[in-house]
Wavefront OBJ file of the C-alpha trace (Angstrom):
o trace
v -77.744 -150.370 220.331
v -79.954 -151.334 223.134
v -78.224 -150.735 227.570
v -77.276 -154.249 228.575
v -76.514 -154.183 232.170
v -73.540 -156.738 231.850
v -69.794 -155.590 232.609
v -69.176 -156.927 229.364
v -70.169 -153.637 227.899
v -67.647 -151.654 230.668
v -64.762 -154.606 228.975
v -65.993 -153.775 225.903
v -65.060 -150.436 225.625
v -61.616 -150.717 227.475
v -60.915 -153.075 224.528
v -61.712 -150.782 222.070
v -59.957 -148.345 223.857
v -56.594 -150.425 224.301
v -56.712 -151.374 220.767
v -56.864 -147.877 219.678
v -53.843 -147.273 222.124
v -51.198 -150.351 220.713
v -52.096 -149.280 217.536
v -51.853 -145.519 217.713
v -55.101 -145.258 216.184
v -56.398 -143.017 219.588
v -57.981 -139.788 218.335
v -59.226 -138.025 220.868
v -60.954 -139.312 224.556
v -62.619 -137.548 226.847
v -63.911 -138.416 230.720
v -66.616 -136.306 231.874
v -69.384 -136.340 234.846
v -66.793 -136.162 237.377
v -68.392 -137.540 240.900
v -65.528 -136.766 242.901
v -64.830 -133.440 245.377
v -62.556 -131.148 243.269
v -63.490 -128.276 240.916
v -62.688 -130.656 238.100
v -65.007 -130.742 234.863
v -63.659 -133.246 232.856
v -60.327 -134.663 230.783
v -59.040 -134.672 227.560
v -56.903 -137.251 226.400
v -55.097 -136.352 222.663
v -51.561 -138.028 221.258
v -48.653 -136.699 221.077
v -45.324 -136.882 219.824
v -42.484 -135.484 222.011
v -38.687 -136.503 221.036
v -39.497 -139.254 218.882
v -42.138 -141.035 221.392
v -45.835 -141.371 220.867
v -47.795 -140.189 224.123
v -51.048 -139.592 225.415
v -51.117 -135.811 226.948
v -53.913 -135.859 229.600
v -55.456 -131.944 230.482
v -57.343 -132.158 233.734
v -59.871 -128.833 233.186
v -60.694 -127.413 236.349
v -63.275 -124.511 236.583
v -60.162 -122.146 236.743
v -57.203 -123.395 234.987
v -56.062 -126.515 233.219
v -53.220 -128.710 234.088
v -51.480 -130.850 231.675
v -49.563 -134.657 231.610
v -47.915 -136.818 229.066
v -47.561 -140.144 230.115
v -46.314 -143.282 227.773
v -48.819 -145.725 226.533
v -49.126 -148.076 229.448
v -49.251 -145.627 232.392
v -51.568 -143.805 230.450
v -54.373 -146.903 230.107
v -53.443 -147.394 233.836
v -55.014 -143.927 234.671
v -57.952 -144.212 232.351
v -58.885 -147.778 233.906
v -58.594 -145.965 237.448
v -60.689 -143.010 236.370
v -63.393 -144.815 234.896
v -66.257 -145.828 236.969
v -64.870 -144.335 239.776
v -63.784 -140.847 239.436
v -65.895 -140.226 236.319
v -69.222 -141.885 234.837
v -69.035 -140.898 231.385
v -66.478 -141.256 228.056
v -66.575 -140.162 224.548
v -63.997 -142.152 222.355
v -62.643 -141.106 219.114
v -60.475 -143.856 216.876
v -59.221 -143.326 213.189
v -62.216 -146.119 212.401
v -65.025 -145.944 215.327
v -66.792 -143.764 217.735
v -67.953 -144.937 221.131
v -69.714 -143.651 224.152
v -69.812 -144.658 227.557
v -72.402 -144.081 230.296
v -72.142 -145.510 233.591
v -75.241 -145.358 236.072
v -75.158 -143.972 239.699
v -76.877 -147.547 239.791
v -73.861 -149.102 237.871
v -75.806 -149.825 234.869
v -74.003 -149.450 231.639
v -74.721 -147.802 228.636
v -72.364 -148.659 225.666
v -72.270 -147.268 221.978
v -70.292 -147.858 219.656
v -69.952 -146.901 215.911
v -67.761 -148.156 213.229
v -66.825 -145.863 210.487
v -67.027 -147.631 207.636
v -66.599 -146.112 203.939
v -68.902 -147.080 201.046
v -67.472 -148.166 198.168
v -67.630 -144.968 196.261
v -65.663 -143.255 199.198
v -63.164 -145.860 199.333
v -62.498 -145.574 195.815
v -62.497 -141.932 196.048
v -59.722 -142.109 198.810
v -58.261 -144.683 196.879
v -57.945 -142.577 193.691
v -56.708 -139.272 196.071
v -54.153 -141.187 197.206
v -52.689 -141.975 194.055
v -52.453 -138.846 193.648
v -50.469 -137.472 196.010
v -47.309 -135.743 195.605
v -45.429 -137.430 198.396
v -44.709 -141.113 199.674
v -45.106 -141.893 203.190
v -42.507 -144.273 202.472
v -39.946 -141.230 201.880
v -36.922 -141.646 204.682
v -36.981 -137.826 205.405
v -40.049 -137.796 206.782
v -38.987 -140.766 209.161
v -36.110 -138.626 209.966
v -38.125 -135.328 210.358
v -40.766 -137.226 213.195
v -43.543 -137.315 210.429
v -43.628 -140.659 209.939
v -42.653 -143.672 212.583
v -40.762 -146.554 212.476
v -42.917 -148.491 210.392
v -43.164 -145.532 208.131
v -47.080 -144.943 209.375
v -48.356 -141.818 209.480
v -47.699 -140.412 213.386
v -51.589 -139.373 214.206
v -50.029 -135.981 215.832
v -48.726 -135.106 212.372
v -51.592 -135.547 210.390
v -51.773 -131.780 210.182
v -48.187 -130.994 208.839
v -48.609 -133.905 206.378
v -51.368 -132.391 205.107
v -49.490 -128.671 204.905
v -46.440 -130.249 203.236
v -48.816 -131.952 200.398
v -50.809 -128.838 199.996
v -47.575 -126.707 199.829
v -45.984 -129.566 197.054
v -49.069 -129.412 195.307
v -49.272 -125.728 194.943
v -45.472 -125.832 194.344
v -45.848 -128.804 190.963
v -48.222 -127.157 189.472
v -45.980 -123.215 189.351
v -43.063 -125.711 188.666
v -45.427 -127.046 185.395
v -46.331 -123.506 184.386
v -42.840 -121.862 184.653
v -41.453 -124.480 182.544
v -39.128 -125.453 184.789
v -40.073 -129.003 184.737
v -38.521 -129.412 181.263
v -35.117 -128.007 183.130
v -32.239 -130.881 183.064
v -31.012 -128.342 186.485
v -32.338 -125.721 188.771
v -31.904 -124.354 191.848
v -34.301 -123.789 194.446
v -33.683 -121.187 197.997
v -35.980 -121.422 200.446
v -35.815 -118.684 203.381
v -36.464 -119.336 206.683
v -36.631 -123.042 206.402
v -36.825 -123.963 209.876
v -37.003 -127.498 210.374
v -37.147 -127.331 206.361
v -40.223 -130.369 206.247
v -40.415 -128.117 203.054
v -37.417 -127.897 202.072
v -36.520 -131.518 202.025
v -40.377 -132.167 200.655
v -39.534 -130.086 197.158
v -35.901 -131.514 197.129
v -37.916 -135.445 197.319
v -40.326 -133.606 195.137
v -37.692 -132.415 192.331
v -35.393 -135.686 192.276
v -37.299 -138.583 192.835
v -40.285 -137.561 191.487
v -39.425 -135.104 188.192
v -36.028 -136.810 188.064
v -34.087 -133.324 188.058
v -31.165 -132.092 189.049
v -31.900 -130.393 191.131
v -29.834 -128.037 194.222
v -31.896 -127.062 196.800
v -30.932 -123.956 199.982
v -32.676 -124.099 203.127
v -31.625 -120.778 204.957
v -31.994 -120.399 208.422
v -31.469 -117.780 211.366
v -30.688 -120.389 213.774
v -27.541 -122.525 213.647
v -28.876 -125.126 215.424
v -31.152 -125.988 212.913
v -28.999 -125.328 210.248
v -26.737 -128.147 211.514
v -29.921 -130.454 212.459
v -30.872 -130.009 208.969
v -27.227 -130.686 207.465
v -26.811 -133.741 209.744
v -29.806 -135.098 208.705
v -29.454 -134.698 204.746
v -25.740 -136.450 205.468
v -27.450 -139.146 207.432
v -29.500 -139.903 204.181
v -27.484 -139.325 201.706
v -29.082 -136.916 200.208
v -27.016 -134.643 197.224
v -28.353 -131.666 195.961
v -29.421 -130.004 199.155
v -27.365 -127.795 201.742
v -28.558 -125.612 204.914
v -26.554 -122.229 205.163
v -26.493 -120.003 208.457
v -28.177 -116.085 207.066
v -31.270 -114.408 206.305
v -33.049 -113.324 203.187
v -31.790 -109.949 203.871
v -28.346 -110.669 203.313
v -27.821 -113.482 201.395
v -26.514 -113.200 197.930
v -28.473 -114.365 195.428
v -26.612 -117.096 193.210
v -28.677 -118.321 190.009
v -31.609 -118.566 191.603
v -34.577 -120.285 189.538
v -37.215 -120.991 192.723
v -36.816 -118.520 195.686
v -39.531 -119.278 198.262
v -39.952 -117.486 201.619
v -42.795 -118.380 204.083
v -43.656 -116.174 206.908
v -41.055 -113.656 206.306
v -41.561 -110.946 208.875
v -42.738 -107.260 207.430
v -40.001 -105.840 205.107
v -37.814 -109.267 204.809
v -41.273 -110.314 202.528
v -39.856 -107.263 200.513
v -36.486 -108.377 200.493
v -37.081 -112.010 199.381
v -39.443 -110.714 196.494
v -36.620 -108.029 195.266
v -34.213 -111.165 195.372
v -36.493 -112.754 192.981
v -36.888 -110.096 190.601
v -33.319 -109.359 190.865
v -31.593 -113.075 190.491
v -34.413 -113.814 187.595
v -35.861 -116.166 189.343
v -38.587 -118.044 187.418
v -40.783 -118.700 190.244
v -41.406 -116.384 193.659
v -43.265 -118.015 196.413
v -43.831 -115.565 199.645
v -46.503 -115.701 202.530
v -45.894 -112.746 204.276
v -46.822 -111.599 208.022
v -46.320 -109.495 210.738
v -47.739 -106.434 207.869
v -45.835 -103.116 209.867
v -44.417 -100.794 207.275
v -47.472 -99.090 205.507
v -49.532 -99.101 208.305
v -48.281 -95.542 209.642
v -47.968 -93.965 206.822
v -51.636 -94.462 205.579
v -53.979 -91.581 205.984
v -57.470 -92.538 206.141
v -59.875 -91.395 203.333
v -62.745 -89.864 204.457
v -65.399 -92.114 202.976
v -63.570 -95.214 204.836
v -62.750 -93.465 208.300
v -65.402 -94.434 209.916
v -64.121 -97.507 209.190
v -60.821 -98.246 209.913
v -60.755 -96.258 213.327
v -61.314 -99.998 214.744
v -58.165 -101.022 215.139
v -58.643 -104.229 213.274
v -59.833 -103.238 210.249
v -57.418 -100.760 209.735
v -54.561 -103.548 210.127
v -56.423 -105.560 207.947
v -56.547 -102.808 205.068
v -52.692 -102.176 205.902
v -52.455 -105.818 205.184
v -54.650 -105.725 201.790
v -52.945 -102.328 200.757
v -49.188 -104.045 201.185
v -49.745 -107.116 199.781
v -51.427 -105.927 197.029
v -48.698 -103.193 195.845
v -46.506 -106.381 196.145
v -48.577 -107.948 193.705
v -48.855 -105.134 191.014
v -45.022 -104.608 191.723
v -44.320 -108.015 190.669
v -46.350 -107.527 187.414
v -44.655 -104.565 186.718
v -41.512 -106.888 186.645
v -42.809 -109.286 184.308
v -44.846 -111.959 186.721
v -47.860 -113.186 186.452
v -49.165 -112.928 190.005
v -51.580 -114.824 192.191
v -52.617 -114.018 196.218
v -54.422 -116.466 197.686
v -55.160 -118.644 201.357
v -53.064 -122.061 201.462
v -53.147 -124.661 204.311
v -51.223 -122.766 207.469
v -47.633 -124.340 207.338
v -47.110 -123.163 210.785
v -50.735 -123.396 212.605
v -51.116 -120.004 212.107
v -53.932 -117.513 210.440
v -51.153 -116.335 208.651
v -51.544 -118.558 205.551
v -51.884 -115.682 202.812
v -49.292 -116.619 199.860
v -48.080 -114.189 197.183
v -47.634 -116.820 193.848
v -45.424 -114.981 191.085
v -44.799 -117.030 187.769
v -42.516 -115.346 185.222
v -43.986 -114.320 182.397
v -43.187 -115.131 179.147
v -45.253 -112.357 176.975
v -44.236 -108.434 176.753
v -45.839 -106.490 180.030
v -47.452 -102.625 180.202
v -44.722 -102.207 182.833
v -46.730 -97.976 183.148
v -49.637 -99.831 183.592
v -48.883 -101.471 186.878
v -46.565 -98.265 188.135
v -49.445 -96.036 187.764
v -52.322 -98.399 189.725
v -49.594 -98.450 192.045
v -48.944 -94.690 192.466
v -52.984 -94.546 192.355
v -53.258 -96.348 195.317
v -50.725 -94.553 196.668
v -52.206 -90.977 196.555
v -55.283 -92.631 197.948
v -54.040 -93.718 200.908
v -51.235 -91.000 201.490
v -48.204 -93.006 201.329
v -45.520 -92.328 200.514
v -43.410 -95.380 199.846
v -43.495 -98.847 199.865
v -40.526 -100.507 201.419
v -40.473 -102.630 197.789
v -40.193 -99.710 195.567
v -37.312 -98.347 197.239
v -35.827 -101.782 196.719
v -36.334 -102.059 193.302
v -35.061 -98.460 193.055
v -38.826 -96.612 192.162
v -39.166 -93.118 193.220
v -42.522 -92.382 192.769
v -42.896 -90.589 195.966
v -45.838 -88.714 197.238
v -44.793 -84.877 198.022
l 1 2 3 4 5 6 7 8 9 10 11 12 13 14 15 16 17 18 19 20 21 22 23 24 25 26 27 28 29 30 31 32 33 34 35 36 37 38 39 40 41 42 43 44 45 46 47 48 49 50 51 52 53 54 55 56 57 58 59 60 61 62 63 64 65 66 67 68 69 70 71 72 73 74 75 76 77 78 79 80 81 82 83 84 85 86 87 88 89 90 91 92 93 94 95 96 97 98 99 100 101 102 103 104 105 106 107 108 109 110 111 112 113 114 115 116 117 118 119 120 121 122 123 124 125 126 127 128 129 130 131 132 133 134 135 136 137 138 139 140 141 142 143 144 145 146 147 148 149 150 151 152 153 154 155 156 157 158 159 160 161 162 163 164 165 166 167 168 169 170 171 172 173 174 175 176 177 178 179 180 181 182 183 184 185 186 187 188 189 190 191 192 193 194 195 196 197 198 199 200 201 202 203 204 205 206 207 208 209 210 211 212 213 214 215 216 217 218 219 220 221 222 223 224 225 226 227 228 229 230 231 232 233 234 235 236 237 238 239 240 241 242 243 244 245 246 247 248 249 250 251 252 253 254 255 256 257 258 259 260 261 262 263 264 265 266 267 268 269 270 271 272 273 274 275 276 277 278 279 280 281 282 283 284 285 286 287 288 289 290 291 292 293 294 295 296 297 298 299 300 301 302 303 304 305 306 307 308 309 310 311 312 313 314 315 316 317 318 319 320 321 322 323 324 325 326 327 328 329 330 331 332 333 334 335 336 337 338 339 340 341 342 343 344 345 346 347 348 349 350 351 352 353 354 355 356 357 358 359 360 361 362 363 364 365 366 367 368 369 370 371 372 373 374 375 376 377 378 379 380 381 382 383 384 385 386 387 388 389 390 391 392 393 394 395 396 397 398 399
């Protein structure tokens, strides 16, 4: 688009940028070529959602530190119309369905740009067809409840990210639930470890009832009794049967006809724990993503050939990390699972996002087999236990 010096291009873009405010379609905006006397480089202007109310969080970089403001809707387009033109020249705006740049002139000429994003056909249809296929409904009242979805049951722009985790995680979760055989299942129960704010836990209880049509009885178990009792209140508010929040951790909670035991982000040895709950309850499905990697790591004795190596700190907590996770694995095998380890979408923003996927298997298992690649890794390394094999009672140990 060609500069028209006109302040209709300058009304143009606050238009644009108020429409993409009302509608909480605002992405991302950004004021730079600051003309004024402090160390200040430029801001960022992103939504968020604090206590149930959509805002615009402003972060003023400075050459040394950044400082940070929410402010509601309105007093929020009051500060961008002050900025603009007068504190800073320049804008970059970013809407769910347009891009748009601003340049103003030490002249005051204006340059304005603006691009719509428009799908073609074949993309529409594509999203079209993806969307029939997801797992969850926007439309779902938990998610109101939780703060993923607003009033008007519209994705909240600052959630996009968790709505994405939760349909990854259900996805993942449909398809073990399809090759376990649990779907056929008139009733099963589900414990899920560490549920937090449980957007998961309610998200496979939706998942289970509305959508299979089970019976199903759900556990969210959580450390903290404050969200325990967030989490209980809000499956009373809703009316929801089949799913309770209990105050406890994986460590001690006893395992009650467990079909589905799922723990995500369980710190070093509680990933132990929640795995030898599943093995021990019978569980047809195990679902961990472990972190925080700690009890191997000084017990392994480097191997010459890989010293050189692993004296970078690093590397040698990543091989700690590969080495534990992957005993877990042939562990679980040993037990009768068939056993998957692979990335997922982070559920809490974190690198973290490793999962451990064990499916009960139905055919007979070379239970020596998968003791002795074990015990083989083992002398390798120089350890001489994994916290899981004294769990399950193994005493293989290295003398």
């Amino acid at each position: 688009m060609p500069a028209v010096v006109s302040s209709a291009e300058l009304d143009a873009f606050f238009n644009l940028l108020n429409s993409a405010v009302s509608g909480q379609q605002l992405l991302k905006l950004v004021l730079s070529k600051y003309r004024g006397s402090e160390p200040l480089k430029q801001i960022q202007v992103r939504p968020v959602q604090l206590k149930q109310q959509w805002l615009l969080s402003f972060t003023y970089k400075y050459q040394t530190n950044d400082v940070t403001r929410n402010l509601d809707a309105a007093d929020a387009l009051t500060e961008i119309h002050s900025l603009l033109g007068n504190s800073f020249s320049a804008a970059n705006l970013f809407t769910v369905d347009a891009e748009a740049q601003l340049a103003i002139s030490k002249k005051g000429k204006v340059l304005y740009q603006v691009k719509q994003l428009q799908l073609s056909a074949t993309a529409q249809a594509a999203t079209h067809n993806r969307e029939k296929h997801r797992y969850l409904s926007l439309q779902r009242p938990f998610l109101q409840e939780l703060g993923v979805t607003d009033a008007q049951q519209q994705l909240i722009p600052s959630m996009s990210r968790k709505w994405k985790q939760i349909n990854k995680f259900i996805e993942i979760f449909s398809n073990a639930v399809q090759e376990s055989g649990l779907k056929q299942r008139q009733q099963l129960h589900v414990a899920d470890f560490g549920s937090g704010k449980a957007y998961l836990t309610f998200a496979m209880h939706d998942y289970l009832t509305n959508t299979l049509g089970l019976q199903a009885k759900v556990t969210g178990v959580e450390l903290r009794q404050n969200l325990v009792d967030l989490c209980n209140n809000t499956a009373e508010k809703l009316s929801l049967a089949g799913i309770h929040f209990e105050q406890g951790d994986v460590k001690h909670f006893k395992a009650r006809g467990i079909n589905v035991m799922i723990a995500l982000h369980a710190c070093d040895i509680a990933t132990d724990y929640a795995i030898h709950m599943g093995i021990a309850t019978g569980a047809e499905i195990i679902m961990c993503s472990p972190c925080c990697h700690k009890q191997l790591r000084p017990q392994m004795k480097l191997p010459a050939v890989l010293a050189p190596m692993l004296t970078h700190g690093i590397h040698l907590g990543q091989e700690a990390e590969m080495v534990t996770d992957s005993v877990r694995a042939l562990l679980l095998e040993a037990f009768g699972y068939n056993t998957k380890v692979f990335e997922f979408v982070s559920l809490e923003h974190t690198s973290k996002n490793k999962m451990i996927l064990a499916i009960k298997n139905k055919q007979k298992i070379n239970k020596e087999k998968y003791l002795s690649q074990v015990s083989e890794i083992k002398q390798f390394y120089g350890i001489n236990q994994h916290y899981l094999e004294r769990l399950l009672n193994i005493t293989d140990e290295i003398k």
